[in-house]
C-alpha positions in Angstrom: 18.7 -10.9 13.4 15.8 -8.3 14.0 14.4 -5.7 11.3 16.6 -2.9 10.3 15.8 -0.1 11.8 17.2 2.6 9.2 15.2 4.6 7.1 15.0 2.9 3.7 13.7 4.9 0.8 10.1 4.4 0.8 7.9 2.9 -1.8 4.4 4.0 -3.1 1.7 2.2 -5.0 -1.9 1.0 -5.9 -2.8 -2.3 -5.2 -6.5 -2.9 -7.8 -7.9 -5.4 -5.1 -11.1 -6.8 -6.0 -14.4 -6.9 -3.7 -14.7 -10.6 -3.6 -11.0 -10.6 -1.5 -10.8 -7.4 -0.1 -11.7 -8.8 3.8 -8.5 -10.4 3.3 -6.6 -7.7 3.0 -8.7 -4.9 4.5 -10.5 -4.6 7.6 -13.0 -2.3 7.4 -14.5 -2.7 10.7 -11.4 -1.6 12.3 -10.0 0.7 9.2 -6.6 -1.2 9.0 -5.4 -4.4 7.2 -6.0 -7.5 8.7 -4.4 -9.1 11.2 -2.9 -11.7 9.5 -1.7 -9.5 6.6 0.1 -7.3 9.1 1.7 -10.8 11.1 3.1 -11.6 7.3 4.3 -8.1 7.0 6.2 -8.0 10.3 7.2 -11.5 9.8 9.9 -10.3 6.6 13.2 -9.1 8.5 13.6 -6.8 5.0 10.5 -4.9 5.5 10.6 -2.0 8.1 7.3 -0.7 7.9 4.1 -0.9 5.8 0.8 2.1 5.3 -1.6 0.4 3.9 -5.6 2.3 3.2 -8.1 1.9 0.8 -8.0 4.9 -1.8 -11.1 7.5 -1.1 -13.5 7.3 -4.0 -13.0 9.6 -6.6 -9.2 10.8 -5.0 -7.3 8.2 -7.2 -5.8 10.7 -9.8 -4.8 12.6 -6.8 -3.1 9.9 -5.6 -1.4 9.0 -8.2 0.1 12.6 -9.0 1.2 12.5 -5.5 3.5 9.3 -6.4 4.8 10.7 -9.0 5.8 13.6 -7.5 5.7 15.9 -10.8 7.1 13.4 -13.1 5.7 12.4 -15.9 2.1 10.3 -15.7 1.1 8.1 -18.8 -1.3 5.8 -17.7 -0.6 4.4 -21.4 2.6 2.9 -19.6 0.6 0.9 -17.4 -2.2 -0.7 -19.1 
């Protein structure tokens, strides 16, 4: 059975990845995750599609406003 193909509601987040692992996930050289990370990600039949970058330094509160859309931020929540 291959992926489905309809447009799921879509899902936003931040991944804290630290330095020592990062050229596992991220591949800087080419700006895009790695290879292997993206084989995993097509490998799950559930998953229809995944945007993965590296947050620009010093846009993180923008970021995250943009996830919430509005809604209430408490990093208090979080932490």
């Amino acid at each position: 059975m291959g992926k489905d193909r309809r447009k799921p509601h879509h899902v936003h987040g931040v991944i804290p990845i630290p330095k020592l692992i990062a050229h596992k996930i991220w591949d800087a050289e080419n700006n895009k995750i790695t290879t292997r990370l993206q084989k995993d990600f097509d490998s799950i039949e559930t998953v229809s599609s995944v945007l993965m970058e590296p947050i620009q330094v010093g846009k993180l509160m923008n970021w995250s406003v943009y996830m919430f859309k509005g809604k209430e931020f408490n990093l208090d929540r979080f932490c």
